[in-house]
C-alpha positions as a Python dict, from the first residue, in 0.01 Angstrom:
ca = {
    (1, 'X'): (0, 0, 0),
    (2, 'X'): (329, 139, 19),
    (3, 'X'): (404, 422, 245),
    (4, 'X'): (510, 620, -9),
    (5, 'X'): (135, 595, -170),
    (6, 'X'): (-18, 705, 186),
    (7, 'X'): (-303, 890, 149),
    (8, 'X'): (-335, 1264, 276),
    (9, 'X'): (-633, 1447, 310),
    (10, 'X'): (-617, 1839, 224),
    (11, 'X'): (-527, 1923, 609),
    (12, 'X'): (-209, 1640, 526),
    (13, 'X'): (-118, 1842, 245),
    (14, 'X'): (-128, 2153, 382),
    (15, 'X'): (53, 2039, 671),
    (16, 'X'): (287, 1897, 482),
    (17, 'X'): (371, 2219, 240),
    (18, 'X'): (320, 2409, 545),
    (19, 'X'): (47, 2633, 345),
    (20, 'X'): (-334, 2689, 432),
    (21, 'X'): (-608, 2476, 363),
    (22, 'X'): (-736, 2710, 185),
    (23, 'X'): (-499, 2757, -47),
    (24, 'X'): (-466, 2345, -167),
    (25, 'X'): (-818, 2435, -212),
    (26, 'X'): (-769, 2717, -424),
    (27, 'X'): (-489, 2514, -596),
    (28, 'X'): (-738, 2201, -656),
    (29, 'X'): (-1024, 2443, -838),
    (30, 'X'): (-702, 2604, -1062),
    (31, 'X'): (-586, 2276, -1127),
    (32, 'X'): (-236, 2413, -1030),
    (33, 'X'): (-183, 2141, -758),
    (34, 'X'): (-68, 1788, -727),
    (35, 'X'): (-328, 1531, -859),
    (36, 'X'): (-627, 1427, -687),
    (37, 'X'): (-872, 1112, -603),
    (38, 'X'): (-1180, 1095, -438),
    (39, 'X'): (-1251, 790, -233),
    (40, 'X'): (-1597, 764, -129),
    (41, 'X'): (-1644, 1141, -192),
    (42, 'X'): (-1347, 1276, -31),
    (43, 'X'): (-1048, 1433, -171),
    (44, 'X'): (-688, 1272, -141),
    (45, 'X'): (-356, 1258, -264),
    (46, 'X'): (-125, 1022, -293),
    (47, 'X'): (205, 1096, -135),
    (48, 'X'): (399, 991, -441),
    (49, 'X'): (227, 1237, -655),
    (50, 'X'): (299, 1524, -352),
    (51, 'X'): (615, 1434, -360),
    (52, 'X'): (610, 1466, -746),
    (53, 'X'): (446, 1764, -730),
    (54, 'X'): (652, 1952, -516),
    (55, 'X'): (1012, 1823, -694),
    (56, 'X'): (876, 1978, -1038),
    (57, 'X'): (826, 2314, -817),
    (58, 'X'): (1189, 2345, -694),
    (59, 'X'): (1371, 2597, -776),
    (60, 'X'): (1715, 2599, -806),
    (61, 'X'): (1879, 2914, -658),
    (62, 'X'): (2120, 3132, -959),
    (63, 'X'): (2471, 3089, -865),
    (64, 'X'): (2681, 3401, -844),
    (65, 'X'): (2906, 3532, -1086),
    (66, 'X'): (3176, 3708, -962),
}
């Protein structure tokens, strides 16, 4: 497995967006989050599809007119 297909667990991901458990939780039962496996009943996500995820949710600051 490539490193960019590491596995994180919700804690990862959180740590990694820097949000709450909680809320990749609340993100997961929306379906508003990155895409999910289970592996032997637990949730993961692939790093790729973080990394996916959080590239579609950039925002690109306006640039002043002056």
């Amino acid at each position: 497995m490539q490193e960019k297909d590491t596995l994180l667990t919700t804690k990862g991901l959180a740590e990694l967006a820097a949000i709450s458990e909680r809320t990749v939780i609340r993100y997961r039962n929306r379906r508003e989050g990155p895409p999910w496996i289970k592996v032997g009943g637990q949730v993961r996500y692939r790093k790729s599809d973080v990394d996916a995820w959080l590239n579609a949710n950039r925002v690109q600051p306006v640039r002043e007119v002056s």
